[in-house]
Structures are given as C-alpha cells and as structure tokens.
N, C-alpha and C positions, 0 to 999 in steps of 0.2 A: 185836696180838691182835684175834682178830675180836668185837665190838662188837653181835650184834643186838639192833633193839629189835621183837622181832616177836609180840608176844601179842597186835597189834589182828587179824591174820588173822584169828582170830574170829570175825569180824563181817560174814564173809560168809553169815553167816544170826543176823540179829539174831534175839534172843528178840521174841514178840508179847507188847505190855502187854496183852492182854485176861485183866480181871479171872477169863475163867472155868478159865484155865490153871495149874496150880500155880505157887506164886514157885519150889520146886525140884524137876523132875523128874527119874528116874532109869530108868537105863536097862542090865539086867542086864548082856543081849548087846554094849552100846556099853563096859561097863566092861573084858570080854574084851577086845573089837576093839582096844581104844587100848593094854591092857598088851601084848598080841602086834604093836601096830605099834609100841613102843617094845622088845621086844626086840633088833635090832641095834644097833640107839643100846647099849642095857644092856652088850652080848658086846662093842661097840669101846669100851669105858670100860677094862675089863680090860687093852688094850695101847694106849690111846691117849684120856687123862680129855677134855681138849677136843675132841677131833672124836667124841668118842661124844657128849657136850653138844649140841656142833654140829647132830649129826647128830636129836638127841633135839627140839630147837628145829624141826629141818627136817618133823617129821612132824605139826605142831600144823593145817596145811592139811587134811590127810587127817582128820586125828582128829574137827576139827569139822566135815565132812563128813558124815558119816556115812558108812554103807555099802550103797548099790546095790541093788538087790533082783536083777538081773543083773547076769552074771559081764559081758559084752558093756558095759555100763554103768559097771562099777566099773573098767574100763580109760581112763578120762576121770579120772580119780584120778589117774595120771600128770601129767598136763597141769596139775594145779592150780598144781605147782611153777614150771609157765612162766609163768602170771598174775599172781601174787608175785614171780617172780624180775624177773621183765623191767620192769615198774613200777620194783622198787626200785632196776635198774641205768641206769632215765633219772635216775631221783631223784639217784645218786651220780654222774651226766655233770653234773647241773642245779647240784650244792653248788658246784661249782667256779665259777661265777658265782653269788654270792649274790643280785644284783637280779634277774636271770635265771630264780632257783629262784622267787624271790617270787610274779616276773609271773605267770611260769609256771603254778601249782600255782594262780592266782584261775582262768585261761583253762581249766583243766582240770578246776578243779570244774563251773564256768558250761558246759562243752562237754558232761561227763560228763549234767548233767540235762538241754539238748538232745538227748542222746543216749536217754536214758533214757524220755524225750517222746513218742520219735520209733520207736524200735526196740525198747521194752519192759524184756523180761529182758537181754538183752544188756547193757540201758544200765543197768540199776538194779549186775549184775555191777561194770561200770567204774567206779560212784557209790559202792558200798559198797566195793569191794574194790583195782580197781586206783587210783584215787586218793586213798586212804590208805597204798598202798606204796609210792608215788612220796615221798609227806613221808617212809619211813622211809628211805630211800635218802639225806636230806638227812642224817642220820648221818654220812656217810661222803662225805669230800670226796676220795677215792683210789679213781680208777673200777676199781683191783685188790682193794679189799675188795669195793667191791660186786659184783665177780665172783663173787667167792668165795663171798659171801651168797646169790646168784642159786642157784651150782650149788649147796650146802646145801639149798634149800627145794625144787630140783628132783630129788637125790636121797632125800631123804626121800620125796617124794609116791609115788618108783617104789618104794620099796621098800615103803611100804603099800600101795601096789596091786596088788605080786605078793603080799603075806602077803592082800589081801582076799579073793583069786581060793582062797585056801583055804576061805572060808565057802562051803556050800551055797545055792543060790539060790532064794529065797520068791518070793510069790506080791507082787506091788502091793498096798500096804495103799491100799484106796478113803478119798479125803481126800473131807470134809464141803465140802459146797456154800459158798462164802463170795465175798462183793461180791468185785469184783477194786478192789482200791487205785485212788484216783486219782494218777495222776502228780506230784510233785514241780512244784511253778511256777521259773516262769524267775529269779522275785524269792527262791525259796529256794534257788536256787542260786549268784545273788549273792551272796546275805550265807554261805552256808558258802564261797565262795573267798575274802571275806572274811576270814572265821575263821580260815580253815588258814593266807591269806599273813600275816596280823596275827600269827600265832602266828611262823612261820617267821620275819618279819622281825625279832621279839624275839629270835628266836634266834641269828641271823645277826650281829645289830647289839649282841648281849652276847657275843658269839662263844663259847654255850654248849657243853658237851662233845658233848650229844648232840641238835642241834639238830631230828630226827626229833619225840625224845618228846612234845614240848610241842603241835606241829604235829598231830602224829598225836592226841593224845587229843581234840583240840578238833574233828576228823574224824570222829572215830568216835562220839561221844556224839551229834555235831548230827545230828537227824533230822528229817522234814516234820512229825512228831505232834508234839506238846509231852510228851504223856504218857511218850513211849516216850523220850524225849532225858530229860527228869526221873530217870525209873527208871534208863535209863545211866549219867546223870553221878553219883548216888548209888551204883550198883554198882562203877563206875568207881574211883574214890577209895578207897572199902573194900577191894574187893577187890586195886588193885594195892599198899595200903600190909599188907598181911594177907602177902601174895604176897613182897613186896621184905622185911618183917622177918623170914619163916621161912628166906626164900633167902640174909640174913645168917646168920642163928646156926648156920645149919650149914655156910656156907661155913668161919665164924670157927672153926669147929671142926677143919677140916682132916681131913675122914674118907676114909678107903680107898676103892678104887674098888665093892666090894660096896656100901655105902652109897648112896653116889652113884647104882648101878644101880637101887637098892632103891625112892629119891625118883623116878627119875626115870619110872621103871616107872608109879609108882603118882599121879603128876602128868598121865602123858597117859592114861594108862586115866580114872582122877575125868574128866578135861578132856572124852574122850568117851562116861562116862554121865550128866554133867550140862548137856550141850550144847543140850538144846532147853529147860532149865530159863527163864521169865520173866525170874527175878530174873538180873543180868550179872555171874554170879563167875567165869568165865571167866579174866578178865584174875589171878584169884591165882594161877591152875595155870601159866600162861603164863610171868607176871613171877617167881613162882620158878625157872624153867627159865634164864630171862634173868640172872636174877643169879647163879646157878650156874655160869657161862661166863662172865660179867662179872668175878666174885672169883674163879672161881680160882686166878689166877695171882701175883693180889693182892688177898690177903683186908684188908689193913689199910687197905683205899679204903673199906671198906666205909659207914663213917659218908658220909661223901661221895657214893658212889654212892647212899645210902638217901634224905639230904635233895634231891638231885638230882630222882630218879624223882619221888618225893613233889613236890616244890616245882613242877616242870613236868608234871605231869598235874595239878596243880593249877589252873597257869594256861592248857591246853589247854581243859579244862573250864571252866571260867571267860569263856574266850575264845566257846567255843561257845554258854552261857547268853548273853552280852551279845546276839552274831547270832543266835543261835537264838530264844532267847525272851522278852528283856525287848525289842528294837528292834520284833520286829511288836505288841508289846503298847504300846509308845508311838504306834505309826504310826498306830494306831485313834484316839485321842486329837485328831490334826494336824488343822488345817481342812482341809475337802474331803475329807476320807479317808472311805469308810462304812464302818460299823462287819460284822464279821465276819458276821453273818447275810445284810449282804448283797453283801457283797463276797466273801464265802466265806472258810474257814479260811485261815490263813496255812500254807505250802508250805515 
C-alpha cells in the first residue's frame, strides 16, 4: 500500500515571521479554490477510498500555491507535480543504497545553497522544495512505489490546474517594497546536509518504517533565520501531533466513503485558506490526509503509526535545533570566532 509522507510540500512558501503579519490568516477565495481542487479526490472515493486519498494527498502542491492571477500563469501548476515527483523518485533510486542516500542528501543540501547563491529563485525553489522531497523518497526503498508516488503528485497538480483555469483572472495585486533577503552562507548549508544526513542515517541504521519522516522534518523546520526555524519547529510538532490524532479516531472509526469525501474536502480547502498564515499549521491539514491512506486499510496500526509520526518529527526537529541553532550559538563562544555583529548572522 502506497505510504506517503508528503505534508512538508508546504513549505514551498514558508510563512514570514514578521511580527507585523497575523499568526493566522484567512483567505475566503483560497477556502473555495482548495474545496473545488479536492472535488475529484471527493467523486473517486465513492468507487475507489485509496486512490481518491491518493489522489487528495496529490493536490496539497497546488493548494498551497495558490492561484495565478492569470489563466497563462496558473498553467505552471501543472509542473508543480514534476518538482515533487521527480525529487521523490531519486530519493526511492537513493534508499536502495543507504550510505549512498546519506552522502547524498549532505551533497545536495550543500549544492542546493550554492545554487541558491549563485541563481536566486531557482536555488531557494531546490533548497526549500526539491531537497526535502528527495528525503521523502527515502520512505520508499521500491523504485515502483516511488513511481507511483511521483505520478500521484503529478496528477493532482493537472487536475488543479484545469479546475483553476475556471477562476476569472485579476488584476496583480502590487506587493510592498521589502529588502530582498540575503542569501543563505555556505556554512548554513553545511550544517542543514548535516541535519538531514544525521537524521537519515538514524534512520537507515534503526531500519525505521518510514525513514523519510525523521529526515524531512529536520529539512523543513531548519532555516537561515533562527526566528523563522523557532516558529517552525514549534508549529511543527503541534500541528503534525493535532493532524496524526484526528487522522486516527476517524480512521479507527471506519466511516463510508461520504465521510471520507466530507474530511477530505474540507482539509485541503482549510489547507488553502490558511496558507499564507505566520503561524505553521499547515502540517495538521496535510498529516490528517497522510494518516487517512496510512490506516485505511489498517486501522488497528494505528497506535503505532501515531508514536511513529510523533516520535520522528520529534527527532527531525531536534536534529534541526542542534544544526540550526544551538552549534552557530556555540561557534560564537570558540577562540578566534567574532562574535555576530561582526562576523554577521549566522546563515
């Protein structure tokens, strides 16, 4: 049975910690857009509970996307599916050598913020997005699931992208003047391939169920700001242990496929009018979806699968605070080191 672990797609547009942004934003028109891109997931539940699931998981790209202000534009929706997919199916070629995935995934972080250094958006895309889908690919050590996973994320994205082409198209809302970011350092890009192999390698070497999760949360939380990785790792935890207990007691329950359509509906519509909210609840919309195609088929895993999720987004995050934030707060300390004012923030 297919296995994803894909609620960090998210975070291909982190929330900004700036305090002048609400912790939750909502978004009428995004609560529409996401319950109308989860209607075919809804209508293939009725003849087919896991590939409408499947299919419902596959639209979580689009959702948190948003939607285009042209129709011309919102046809790159499409493609999201192939950004996700194709990451996760090196990730399930890479499981099959564990020391391999390890190297791997450091070379890939360290290359991704070269990248991002050097070519901007493009690179920040690979740093946020494609190199956290490669760890979820380490899920899956049968390069035929991660097919399967691939084309899932890749038909969902088309199928939100022809239901987007039904909205009318608006004007460019003018965005407020703001610094452009400074680039990620080469040293913060160490310690996050750090973090991801350190997590993986725990994985690999406890030969966990789902060696993706652990890897992935400690990817997605670590960011250049401390502030922004803090807020993460605390959304993080709430929200995916919030996520993974509703996605038990109603799996445990065993409800008809109206039900199922009813959650699933109303999980990725929330998902895309809470998307540009500060605070990261993202991951509960997401991880209910996850555990809903997790238990299906076996609901009495359930305890198992809840200490699992729990236990390794624990030490994902965990993994990320050590790299992320306590090591450059020692470094300051070390002889020869100067201190932050003048060596500049840590990256």
């Amino acid at each position: 049975m297919l296995e994803p672990s894909l609620d960090d797609v998210v975070t291909t547009r982190p929330p900004s910690p700036s305090p002048a942004r609400p912790g939750l934003s909502w978004d009428a028109s995004g609560l529409l857009l996401g319950g109308v891109y989860a209607l075919p997931a809804a209508a293939l539940l009725f003849n087919d509970i896991p590939r409408g699931l499947a299919l419902a998981v596959g639209t979580i790209p689009a959702a948190v996307a948003g939607l285009a202000p042209t129709r011309r534009a919102r046809r790159k929706t499409a493609f999201l599916g192939v950004f996700v997919g194709v990451p996760i199916l090196l990730g399930s070629a890479l499981a099959a050598v564990p020391w391999l995935a390890v190297v791997a995934l450091f070379f890939l972080a360290v290359g991704a913020v070269v990248l991002a250094r050097r070519s901007g958006p493009l690179g920040i895309v690979v740093l946020n997005l494609g190199v956290p889908m490669v760890a979820v690919g380490f899920s899956y050590d049968e390069i035929t699931t991660g097919v399967t996973l691939a084309l899932i994320m890749v038909a969902g994205s088309i199928s939100a992208c022809l239901l987007s082409l039904l909205w009318p198209e608006f004007p460019v809302p003018k965005a407020a003047a703001q610094p452009r970011p400074s680039p990620p350092s080469l040293a913060y890009g160490v310690r996050l391939g750090l973090a991801g192999a350190t997590a993986a390698a725990i994985g690999f070497g406890f030969d966990l169920d789902h060696v993706g999760w652990a890897c992935l949360a400690a990817l997605i939380v670590m960011r250049p700001s401390a502030e922004m990785q803090q807020l993460r790792s605390v959304g993080r935890l709430v929200s995916v242990i919030i996520g993974a207990f509703v996605g038990v007691a109603i799996a445990r329950v065993e409800p008809p496929a109206i039900i199922y359509a009813v959650v699933i509906i109303g999980a990725v519509a929330l998902l895309a009018a809470t998307r540009t909210s500060r605070w990261y609840i993202t991951p509960a919309f997401t991880t209910l979806l996850v555990f809903l195609l997790l238990l299906y088929s076996d609901p009495a895993s359930a305890p198992h699968r809840l200490k699992e999720r729990i236990a390794e987004t624990a030490l994902g995050v965990g993994l990320a605070y050590l790299f992320g934030l306590l090591l450059p707060r020692l470094s300051t300390h070390w002889p020869g080191t100067a201190p932050p004012s003048a060596a500049g923030p840590a990256r």
